[in-house]
GULOBA-103744 format. One line per 8 residues: number of its first residue (from 1); for each residue x, y negated, z negated of N, C-alpha, C. Coordinates in steps of 0.05 Angstrom, whole numbers, padded with zeros to 5 digits. Layout:
<romis>
NUM) X:Y:Z:X:Y:Z:X:Y:Z; ...
</romis>
This chain:
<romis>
1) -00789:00150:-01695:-00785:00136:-01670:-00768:00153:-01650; -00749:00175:-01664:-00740:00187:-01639:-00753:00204:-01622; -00777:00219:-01631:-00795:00232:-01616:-00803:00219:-01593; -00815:00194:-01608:-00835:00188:-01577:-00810:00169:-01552; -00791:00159:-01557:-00761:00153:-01557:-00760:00176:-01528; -00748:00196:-01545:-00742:00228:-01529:-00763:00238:-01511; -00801:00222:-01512:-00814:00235:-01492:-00814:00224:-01472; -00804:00192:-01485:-00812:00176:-01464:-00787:00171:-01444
9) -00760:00184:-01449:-00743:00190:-01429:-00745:00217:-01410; -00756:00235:-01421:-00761:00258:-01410:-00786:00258:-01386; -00810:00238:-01406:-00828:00228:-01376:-00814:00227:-01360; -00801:00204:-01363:-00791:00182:-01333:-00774:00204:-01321; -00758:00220:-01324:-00740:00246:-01317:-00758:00254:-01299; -00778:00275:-01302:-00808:00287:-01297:-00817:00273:-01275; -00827:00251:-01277:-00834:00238:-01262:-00819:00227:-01233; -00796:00216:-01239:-00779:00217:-01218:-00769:00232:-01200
17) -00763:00265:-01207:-00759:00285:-01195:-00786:00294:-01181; -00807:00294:-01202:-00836:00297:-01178:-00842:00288:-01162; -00840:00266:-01170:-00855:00241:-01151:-00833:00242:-01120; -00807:00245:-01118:-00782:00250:-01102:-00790:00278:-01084; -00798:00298:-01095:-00808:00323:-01081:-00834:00310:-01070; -00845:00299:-01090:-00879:00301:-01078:-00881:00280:-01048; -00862:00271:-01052:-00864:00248:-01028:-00850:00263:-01005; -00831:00286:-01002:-00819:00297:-00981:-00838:00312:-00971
25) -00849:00329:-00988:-00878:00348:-00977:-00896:00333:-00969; -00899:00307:-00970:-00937:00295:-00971:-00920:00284:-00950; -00901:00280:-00949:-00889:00256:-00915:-00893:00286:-00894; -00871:00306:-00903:-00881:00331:-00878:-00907:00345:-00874; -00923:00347:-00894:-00956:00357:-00881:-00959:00331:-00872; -00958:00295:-00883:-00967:00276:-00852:-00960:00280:-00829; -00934:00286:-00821:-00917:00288:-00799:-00926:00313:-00779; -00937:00332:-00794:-00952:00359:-00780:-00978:00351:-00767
33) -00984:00324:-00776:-01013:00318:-00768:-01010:00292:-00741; -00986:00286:-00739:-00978:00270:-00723:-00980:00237:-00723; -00983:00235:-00742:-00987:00205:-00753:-00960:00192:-00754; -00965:00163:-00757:-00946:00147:-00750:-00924:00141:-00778; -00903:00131:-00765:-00877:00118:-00793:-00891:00102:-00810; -00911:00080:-00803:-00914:00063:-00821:-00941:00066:-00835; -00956:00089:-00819:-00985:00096:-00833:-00973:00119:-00855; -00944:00130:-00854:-00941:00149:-00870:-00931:00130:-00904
41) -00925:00115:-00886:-00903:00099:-00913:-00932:00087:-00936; -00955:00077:-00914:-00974:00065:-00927:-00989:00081:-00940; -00998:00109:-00930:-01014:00123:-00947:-01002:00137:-00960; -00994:00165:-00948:-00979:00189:-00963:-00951:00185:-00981; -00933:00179:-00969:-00906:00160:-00987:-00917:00148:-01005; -00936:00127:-01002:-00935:00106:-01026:-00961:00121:-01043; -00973:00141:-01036:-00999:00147:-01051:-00983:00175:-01072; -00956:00188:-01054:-00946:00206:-01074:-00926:00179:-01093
49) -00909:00160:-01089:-00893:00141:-01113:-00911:00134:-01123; -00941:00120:-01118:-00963:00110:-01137:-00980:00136:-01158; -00970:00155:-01149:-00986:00186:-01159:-00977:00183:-01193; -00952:00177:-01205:-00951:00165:-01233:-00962:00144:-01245; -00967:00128:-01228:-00982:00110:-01242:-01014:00113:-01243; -01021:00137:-01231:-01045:00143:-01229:-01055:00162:-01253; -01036:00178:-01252:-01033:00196:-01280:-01036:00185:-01301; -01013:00160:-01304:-01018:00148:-01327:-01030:00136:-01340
57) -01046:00128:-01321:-01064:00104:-01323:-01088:00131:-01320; -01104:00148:-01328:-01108:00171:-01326:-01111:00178:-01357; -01087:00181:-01371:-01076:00192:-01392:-01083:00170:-01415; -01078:00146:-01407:-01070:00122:-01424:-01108:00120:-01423; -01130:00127:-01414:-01150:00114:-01424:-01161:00131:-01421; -01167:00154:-01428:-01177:00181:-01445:-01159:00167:-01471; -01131:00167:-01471:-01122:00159:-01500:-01135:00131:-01518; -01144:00123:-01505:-01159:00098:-01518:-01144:00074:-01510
65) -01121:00071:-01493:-01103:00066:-01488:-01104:00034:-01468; -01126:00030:-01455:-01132:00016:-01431:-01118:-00004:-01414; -01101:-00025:-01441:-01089:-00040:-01436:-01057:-00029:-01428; -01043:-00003:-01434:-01025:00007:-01425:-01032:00014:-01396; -01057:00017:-01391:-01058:00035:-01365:-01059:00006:-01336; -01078:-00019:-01352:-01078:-00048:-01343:-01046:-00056:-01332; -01032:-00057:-01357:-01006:-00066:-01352:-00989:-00050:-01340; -01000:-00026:-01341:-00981:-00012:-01316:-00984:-00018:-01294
73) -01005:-00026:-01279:-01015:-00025:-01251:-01009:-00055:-01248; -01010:-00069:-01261:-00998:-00103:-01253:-00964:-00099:-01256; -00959:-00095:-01275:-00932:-00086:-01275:-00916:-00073:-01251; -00924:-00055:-01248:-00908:-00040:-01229:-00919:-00050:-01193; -00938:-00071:-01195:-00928:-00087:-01165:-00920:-00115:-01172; -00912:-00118:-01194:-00895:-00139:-01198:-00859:-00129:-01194; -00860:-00109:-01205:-00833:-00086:-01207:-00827:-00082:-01181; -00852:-00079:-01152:-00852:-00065:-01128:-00845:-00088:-01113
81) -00850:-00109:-01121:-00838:-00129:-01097:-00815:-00152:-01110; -00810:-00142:-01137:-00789:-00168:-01150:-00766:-00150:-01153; -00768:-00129:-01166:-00750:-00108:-01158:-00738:-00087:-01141; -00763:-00075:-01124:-00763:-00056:-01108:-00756:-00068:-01078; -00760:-00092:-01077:-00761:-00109:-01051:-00740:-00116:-01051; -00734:-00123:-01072:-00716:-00148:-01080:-00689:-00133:-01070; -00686:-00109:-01091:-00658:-00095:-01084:-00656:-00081:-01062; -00677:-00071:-01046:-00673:-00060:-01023:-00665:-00084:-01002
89) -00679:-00099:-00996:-00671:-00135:-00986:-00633:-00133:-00988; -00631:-00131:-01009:-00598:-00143:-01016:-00582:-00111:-01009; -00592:-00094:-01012:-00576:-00062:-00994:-00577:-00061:-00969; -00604:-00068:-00952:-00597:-00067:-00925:-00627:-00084:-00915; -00625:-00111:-00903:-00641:-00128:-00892:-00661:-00109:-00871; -00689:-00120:-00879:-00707:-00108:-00867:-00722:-00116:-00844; -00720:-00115:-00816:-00731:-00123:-00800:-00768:-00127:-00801; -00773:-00138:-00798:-00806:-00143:-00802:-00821:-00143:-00768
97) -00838:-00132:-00772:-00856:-00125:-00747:-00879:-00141:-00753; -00883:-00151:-00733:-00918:-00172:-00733:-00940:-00156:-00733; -00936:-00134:-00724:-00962:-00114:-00729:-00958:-00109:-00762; -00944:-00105:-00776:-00940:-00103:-00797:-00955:-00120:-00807; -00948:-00160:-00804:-00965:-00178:-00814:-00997:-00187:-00810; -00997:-00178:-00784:-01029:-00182:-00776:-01045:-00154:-00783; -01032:-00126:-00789:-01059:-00114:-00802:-01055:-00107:-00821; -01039:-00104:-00834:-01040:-00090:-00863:-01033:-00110:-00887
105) -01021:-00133:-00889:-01020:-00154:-00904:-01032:-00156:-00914; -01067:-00169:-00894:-01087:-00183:-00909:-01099:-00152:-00933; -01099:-00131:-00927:-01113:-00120:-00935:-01103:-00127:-00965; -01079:-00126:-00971:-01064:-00131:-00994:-01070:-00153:-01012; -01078:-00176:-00991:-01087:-00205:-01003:-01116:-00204:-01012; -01129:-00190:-00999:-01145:-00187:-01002:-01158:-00167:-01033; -01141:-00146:-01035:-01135:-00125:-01061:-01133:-00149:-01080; -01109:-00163:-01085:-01093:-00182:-01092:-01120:-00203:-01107
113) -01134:-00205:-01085:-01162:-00234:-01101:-01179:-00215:-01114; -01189:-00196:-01111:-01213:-00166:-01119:-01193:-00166:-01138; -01175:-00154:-01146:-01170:-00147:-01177:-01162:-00180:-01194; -01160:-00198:-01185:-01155:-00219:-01195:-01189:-00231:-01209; -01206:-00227:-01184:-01234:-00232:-01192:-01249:-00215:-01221; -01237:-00192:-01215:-01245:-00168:-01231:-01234:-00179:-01267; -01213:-00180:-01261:-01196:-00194:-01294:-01205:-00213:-01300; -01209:-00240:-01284:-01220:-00268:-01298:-01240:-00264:-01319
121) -01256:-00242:-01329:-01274:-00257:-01346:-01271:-00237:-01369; -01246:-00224:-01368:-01234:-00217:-01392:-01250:-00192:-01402; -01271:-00181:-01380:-01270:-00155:-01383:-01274:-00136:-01360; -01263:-00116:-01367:-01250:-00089:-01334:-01279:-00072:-01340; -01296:-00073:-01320:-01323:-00065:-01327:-01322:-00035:-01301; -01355:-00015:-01301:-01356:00000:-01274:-01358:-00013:-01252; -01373:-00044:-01258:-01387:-00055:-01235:-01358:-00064:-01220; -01333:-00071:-01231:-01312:-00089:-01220:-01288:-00052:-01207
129) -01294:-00039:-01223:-01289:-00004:-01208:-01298:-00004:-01181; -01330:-00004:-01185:-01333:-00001:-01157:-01330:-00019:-01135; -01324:-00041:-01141:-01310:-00051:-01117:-01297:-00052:-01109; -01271:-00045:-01118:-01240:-00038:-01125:-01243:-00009:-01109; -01260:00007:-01113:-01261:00026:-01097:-01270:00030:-01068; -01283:00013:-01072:-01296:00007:-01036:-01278:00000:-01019; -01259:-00022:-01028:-01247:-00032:-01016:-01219:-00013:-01015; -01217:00002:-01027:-01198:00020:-01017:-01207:00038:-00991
137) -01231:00046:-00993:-01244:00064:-00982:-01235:00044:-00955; -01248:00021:-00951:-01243:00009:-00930:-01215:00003:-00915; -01200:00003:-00937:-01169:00003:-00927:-01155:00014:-00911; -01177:00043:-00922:-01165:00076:-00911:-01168:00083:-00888; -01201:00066:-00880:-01204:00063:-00862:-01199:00053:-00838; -01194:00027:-00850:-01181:00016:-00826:-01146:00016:-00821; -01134:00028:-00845:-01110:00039:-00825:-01114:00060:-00811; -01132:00084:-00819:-01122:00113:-00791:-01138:00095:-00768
145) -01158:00075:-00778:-01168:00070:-00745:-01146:00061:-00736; -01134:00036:-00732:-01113:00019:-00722:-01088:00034:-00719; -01088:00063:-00729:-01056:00081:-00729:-01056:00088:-00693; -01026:00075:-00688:-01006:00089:-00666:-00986:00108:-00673; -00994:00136:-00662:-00977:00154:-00671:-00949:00154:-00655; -00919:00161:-00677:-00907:00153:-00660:-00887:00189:-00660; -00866:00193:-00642:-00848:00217:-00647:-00825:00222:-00658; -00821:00198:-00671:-00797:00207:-00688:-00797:00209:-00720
153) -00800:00238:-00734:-00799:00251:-00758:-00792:00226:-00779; -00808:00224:-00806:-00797:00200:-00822:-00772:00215:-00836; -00760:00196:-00841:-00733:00201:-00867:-00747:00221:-00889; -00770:00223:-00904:-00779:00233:-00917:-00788:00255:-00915; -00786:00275:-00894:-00799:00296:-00870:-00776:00318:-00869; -00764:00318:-00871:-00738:00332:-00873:-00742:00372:-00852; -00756:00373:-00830:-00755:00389:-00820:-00785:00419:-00837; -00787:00403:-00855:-00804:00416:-00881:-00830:00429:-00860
161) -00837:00453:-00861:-00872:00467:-00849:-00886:00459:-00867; -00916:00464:-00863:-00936:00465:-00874:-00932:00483:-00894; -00940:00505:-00898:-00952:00531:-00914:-00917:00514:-00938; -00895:00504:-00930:-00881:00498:-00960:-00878:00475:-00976; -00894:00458:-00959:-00898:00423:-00959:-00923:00438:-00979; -00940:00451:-00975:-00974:00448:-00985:-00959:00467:-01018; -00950:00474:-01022:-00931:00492:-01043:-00926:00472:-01060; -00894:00450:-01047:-00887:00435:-01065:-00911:00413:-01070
169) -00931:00404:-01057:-00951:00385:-01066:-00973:00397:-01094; -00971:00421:-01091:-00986:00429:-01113:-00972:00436:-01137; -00944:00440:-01133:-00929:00442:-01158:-00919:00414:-01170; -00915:00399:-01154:-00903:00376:-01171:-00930:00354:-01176; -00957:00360:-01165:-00974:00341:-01177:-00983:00357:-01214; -00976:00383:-01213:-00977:00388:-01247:-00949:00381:-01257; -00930:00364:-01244:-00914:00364:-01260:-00911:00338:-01255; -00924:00319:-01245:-00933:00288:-01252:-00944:00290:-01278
177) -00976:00310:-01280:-00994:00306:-01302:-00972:00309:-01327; -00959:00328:-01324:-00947:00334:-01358:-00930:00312:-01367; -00903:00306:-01340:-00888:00284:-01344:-00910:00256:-01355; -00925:00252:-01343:-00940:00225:-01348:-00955:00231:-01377; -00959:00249:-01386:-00975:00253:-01412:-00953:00243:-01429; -00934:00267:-01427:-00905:00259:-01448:-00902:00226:-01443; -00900:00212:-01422:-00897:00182:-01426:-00916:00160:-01433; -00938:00177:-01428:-00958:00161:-01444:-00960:00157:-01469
185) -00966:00186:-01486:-00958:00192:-01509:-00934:00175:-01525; -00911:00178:-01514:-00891:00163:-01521:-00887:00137:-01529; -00899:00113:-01497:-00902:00101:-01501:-00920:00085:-01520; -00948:00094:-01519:-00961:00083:-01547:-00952:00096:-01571; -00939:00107:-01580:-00928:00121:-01606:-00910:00092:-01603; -00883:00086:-01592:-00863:00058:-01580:-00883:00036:-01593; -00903:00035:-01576:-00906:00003:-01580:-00918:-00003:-01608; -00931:00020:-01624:-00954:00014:-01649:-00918:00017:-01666
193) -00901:00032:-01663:-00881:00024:-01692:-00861:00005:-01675; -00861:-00006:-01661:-00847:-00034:-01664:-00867:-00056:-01666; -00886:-00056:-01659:-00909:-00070:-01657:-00903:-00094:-01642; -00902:-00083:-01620:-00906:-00099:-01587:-00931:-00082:-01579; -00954:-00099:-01563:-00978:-00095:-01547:-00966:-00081:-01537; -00993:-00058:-01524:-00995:-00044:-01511:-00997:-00044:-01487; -00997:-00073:-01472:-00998:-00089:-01447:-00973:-00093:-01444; -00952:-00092:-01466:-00924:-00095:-01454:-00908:-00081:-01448
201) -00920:-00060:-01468:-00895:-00028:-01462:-00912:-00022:-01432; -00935:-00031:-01423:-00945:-00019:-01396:-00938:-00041:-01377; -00927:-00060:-01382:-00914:-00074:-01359:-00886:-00071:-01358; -00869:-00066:-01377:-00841:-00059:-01378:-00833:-00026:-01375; -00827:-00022:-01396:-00824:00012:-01396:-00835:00025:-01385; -00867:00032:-01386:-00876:00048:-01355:-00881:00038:-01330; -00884:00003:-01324:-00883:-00001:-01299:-00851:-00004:-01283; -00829:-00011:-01303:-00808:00005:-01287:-00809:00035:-01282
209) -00805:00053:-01300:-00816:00080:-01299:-00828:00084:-01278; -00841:00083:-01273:-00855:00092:-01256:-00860:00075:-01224; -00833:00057:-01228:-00835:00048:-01199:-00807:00053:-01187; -00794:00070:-01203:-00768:00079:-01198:-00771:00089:-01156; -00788:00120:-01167:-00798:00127:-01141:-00794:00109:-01119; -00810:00086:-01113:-00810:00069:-01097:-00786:00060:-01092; -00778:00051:-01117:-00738:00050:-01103:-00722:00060:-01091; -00728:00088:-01100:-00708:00109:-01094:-00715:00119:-01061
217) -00748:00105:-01055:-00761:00119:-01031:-00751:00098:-01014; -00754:00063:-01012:-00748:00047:-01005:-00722:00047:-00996; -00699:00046:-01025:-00676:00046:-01009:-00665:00063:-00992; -00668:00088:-00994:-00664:00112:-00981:-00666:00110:-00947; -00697:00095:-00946:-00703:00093:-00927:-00701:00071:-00907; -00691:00048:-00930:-00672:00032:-00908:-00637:00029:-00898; -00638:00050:-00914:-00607:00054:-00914:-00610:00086:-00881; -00623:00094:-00884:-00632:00110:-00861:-00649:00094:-00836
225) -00651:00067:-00835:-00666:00054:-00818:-00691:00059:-00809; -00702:00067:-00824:-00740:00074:-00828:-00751:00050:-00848; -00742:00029:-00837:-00753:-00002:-00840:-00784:00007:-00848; -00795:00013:-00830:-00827:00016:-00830:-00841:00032:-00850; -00820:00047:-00850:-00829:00067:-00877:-00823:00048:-00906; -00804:00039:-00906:-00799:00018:-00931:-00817:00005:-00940; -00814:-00012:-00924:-00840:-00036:-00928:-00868:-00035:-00926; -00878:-00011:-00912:-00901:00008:-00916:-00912:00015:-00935
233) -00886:00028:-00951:-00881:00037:-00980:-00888:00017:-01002; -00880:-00003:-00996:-00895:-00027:-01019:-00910:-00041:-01021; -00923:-00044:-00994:-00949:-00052:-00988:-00968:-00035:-00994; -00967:-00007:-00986:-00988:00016:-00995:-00987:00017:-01014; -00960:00020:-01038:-00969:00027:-01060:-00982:00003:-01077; -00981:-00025:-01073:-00987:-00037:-01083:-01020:-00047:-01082; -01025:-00036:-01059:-01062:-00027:-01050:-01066:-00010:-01072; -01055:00015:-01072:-01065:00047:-01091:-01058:00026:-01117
241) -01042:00014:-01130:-01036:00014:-01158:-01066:-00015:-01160; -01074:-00025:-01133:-01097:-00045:-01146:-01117:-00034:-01149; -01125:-00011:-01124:-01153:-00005:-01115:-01153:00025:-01132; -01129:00036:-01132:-01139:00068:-01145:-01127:00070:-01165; -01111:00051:-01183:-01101:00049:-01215:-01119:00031:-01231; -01114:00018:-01218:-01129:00000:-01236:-01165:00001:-01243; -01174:00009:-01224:-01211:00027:-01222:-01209:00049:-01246; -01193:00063:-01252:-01190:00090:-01278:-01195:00080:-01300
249) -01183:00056:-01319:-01190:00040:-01345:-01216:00029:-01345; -01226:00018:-01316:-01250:00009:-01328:-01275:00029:-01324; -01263:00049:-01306:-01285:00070:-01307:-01281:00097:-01338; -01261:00104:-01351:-01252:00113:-01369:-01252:00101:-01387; -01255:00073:-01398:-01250:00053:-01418:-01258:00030:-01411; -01286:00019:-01397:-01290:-00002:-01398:-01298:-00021:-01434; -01286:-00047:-01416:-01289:-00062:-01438:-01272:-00087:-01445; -01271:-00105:-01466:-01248:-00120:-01459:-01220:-00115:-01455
257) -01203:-00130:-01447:-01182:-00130:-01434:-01160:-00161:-01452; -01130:-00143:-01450:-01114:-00161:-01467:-01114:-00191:-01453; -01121:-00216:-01463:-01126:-00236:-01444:-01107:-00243:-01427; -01074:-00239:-01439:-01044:-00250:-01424:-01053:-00237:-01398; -01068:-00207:-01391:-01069:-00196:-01370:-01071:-00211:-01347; -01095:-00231:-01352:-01108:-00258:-01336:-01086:-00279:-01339; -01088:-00282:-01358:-01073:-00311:-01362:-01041:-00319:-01347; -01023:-00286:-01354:-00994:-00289:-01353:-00987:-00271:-01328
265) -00996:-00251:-01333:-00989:-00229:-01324:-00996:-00226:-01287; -01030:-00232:-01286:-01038:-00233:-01259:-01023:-00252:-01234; -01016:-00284:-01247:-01008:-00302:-01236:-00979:-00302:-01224; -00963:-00280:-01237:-00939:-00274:-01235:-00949:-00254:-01208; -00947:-00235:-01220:-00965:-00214:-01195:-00966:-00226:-01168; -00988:-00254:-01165:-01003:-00260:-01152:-00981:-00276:-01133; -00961:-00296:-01153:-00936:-00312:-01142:-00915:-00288:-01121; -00915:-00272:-01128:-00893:-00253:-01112:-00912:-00235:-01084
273) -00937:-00235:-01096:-00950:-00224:-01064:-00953:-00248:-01048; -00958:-00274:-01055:-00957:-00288:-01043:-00930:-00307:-01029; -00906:-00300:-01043:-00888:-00305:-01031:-00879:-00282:-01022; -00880:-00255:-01009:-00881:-00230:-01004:-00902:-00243:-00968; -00918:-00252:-00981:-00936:-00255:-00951:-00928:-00274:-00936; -00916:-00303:-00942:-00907:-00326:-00929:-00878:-00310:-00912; -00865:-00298:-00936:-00831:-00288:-00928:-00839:-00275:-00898; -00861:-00256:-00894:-00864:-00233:-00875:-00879:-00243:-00852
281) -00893:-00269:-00857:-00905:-00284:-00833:-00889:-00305:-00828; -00865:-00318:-00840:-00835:-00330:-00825:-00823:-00312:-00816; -00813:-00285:-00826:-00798:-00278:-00808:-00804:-00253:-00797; -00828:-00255:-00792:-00844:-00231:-00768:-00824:-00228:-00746; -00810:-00239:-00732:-00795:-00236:-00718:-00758:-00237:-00720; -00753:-00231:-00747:-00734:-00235:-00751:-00725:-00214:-00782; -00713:-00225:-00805:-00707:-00205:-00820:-00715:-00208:-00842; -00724:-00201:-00862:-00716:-00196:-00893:-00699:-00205:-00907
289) -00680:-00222:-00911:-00651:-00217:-00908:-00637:-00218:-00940; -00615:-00216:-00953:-00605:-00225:-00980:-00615:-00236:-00995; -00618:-00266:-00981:-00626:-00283:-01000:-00652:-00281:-01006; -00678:-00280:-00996:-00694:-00276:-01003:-00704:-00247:-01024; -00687:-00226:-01019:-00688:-00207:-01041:-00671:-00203:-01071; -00651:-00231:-01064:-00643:-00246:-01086:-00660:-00265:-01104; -00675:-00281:-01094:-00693:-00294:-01104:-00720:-00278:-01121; -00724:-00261:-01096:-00747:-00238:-01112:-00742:-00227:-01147
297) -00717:-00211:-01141:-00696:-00204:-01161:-00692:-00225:-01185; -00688:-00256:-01175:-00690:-00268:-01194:-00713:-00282:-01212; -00730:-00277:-01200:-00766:-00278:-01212:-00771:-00256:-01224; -00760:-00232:-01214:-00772:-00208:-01236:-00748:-00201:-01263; -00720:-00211:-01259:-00718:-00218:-01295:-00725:-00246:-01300; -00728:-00262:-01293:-00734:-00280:-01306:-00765:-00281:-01317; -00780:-00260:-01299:-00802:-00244:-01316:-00802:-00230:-01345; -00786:-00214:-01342:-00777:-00191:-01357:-00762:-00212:-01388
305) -00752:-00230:-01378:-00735:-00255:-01408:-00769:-00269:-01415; -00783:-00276:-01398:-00803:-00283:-01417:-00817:-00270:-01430; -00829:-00240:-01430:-00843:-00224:-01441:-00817:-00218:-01464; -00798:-00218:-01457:-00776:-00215:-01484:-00780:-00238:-01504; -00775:-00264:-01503:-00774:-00284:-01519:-00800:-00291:-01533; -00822:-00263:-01528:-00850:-00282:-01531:-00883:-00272:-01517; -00874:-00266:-01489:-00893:-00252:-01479:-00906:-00239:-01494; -00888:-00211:-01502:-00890:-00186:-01516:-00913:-00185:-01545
313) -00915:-00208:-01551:-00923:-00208:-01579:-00952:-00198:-01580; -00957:-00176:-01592:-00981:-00169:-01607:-01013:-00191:-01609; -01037:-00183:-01604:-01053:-00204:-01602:-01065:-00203:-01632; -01070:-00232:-01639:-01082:-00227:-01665:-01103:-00211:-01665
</romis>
């Protein structure tokens, strides 16, 4: 047990430091292209913090793995708005913009019912891939259409050129792949000798893991007052972890699926984007504030105590 123990701290190490570079380079080649704070937070930011969960979910089903790669991508936007929201909320209150709520929301609600439709019948097939993929395609689209470019450099941009932004993007996406192998690896080595599912070490251990990024990008960036980039940040990545994580298992590993996925797991998910969407169309014109990222915070351990007492358990 100390092996896979030791890989699976060294992933998350790997991963965090990459994913931290890969988001300064992929924010400065956006910023060279002239694109806006909150189209950066939505695509490039959240598509380099979602870039581990992409790997993994990648790794985990070539490994035979599917339901680790499942519970990572529900996991970690349960992680992205109960945790990641939550504590950035309670560090520094986030002003909300109505353009914010009227175009990029629904796309999320919309992600949100498509992977929910996709799970109900208890199996992750190509046919429920490609729709999952379309609809990203369409996402993509309709943010550069609807993008206002604006002139002030994101928090994540750091003065960085091209020719060294395009450098670090290609060095730290091989050093996603290796970090995420070691935690893949790890993790299923973890879950078969304690014998907890493989849907739980991928909603706990790698969907924290791997939503660190997002924290570290989030708070950073509202502690620097790039609001737009924040909340950008969790909305986008939580598009990429429906439409471009979750499409890899059933196109790599279709087939059935652990049932809690549907049953426990989605509904939770589904409770926090949906109070995520009410919070942001009350206070479109106003803030984010404590309490509500207290409350978030308190739904995602009180998540985390049920998969402890019970969740976790192995399917016959």
């Amino acid at each position: 047990m100390l092996l896979p123990l030791l890989l699976v701290l060294i992933g998350l190490v790997g991963l965090l430091w990459s994913a931290d570079r890969f988001v300064v380079a992929a924010a400065a080649t956006a910023y060279r292209s002239g694109f806006s704070t909150l189209l950066i937070g939505m695509t490039v930011v959240a598509l380099g913090t979602s870039a581990p969960e992409m790997v993994v979910a990648l790794f985990a089903a070539l490994d035979g793995l599917p339901d680790l790669a499942i519970g990572n991508a529900l996991g970690s936007n349960i992680a992205n708005i109960g945790l990641v929201l939550g504590i950035t909320a309670l560090v520094a209150p986030i002003p909300v913009r109505f353009s914010l709520v009227r175009r990029e929301l629904p796309l999320l609600l919309g992600a949100t019912g498509m992977a929910g439709y996709a799970l109900a019948n208890g199996i992750l097939g190509r046919f429920d891939a490609l729709f999952l993929v379309l609809l990203l395609g369409f996402s993509l689209w309709w943010l550069l259409r609807a993008d206002t470019p604006d002139t002030d450099p994101p928090a994540a941009a750091p003065g960085m050129t091209l020719l060294p932004a395009l450098g670090w993007l290609a060095a730290t996406l091989v050093l996603l792949g290796v970090s995420s192998r070691a935690l893949v690896w790890g993790a299923g080595e973890l879950a078969r000798g304690l014998g907890v599912s493989e849907l739980a070490i991928g909603l706990t251990v790698v969907a924290i893991g791997t939503s660190l990024p997002e924290l570290a990008a989030c708070v950073a960036s509202a502690l620097k007052r790039h609001h737009d980039l924040a909340i950008g940040n969790i909305i986008g990545s939580n598009l990429f972890n429906l439409l471009a994580v979750l499409p890899i298992p059933a196109l790599l590993a279709p087939g059935p699926v652990n049932p809690a996925a549907a049953s426990r797991d989605f509904p939770v998910m589904l409770l926090l984007t949906l109070g995520m969407a009410m919070l942001l169309l009350w206070q479109r014109h106003g803030r984010l504030g404590r309490l509500p990222g207290g409350i978030f915070l308190a739904i995602y351990l009180g998540y985390l105590g049920w998969l402890a007492l019970g969740g976790s358990a192995p399917l016959e």
